[in-house]
C-alpha positions, 0 to 999 in steps of 0.5 A: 594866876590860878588855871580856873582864872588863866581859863576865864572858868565860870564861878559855879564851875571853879567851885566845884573843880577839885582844883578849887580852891587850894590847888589852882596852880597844880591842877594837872597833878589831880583827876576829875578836874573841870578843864576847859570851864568843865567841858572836859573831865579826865577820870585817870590820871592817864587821861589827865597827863595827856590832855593837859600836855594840849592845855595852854594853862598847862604849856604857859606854866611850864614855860614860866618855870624854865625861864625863872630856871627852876631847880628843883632838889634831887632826891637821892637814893642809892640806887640813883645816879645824880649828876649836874644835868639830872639835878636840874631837871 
């Protein structure tokens, strides 16, 4: 479920969301999203990462993530450690 739907967001604001119509799913990750049927609009990302810690889309979908234990791929460099516990992360 895209935000814009979890969020019973009216048309003439979902299409006007920069999260519309290809980015439902990760709308935390861009500034200048219309949160909460565009009541809200974080300029920074600062701002954004915050607000969205609040955001029942936001919380529902990290939820959905660590039931279905998801791992996400290490990216490794030399000057990072991986282990069991990190890779999971």
């Amino acid at each position: 479920m895209k935000c814009w739907e979890f969020m019973s967001c009216p048309r003439e604001v979902y299409t006007s969301c920069p999260a519309y119509p290809m980015r439902g799913h990760e709308c935390w990750k861009m500034p200048h999203t219309l949160c909460d049927g565009g009541r809200h609009v974080k300029d920074s990302l600062v701002e954004k990462v915050s607000f969205c810690r609040q955001c029942e889309y936001y919380k529902q979908l990290m939820r959905n993530i660590a039931e279905a234990d998801y791992t996400a791929p290490a990216v490794v460099d030399d000057s990072v450690e991986v282990n069991d516990q990190t890779a999971k992360l």
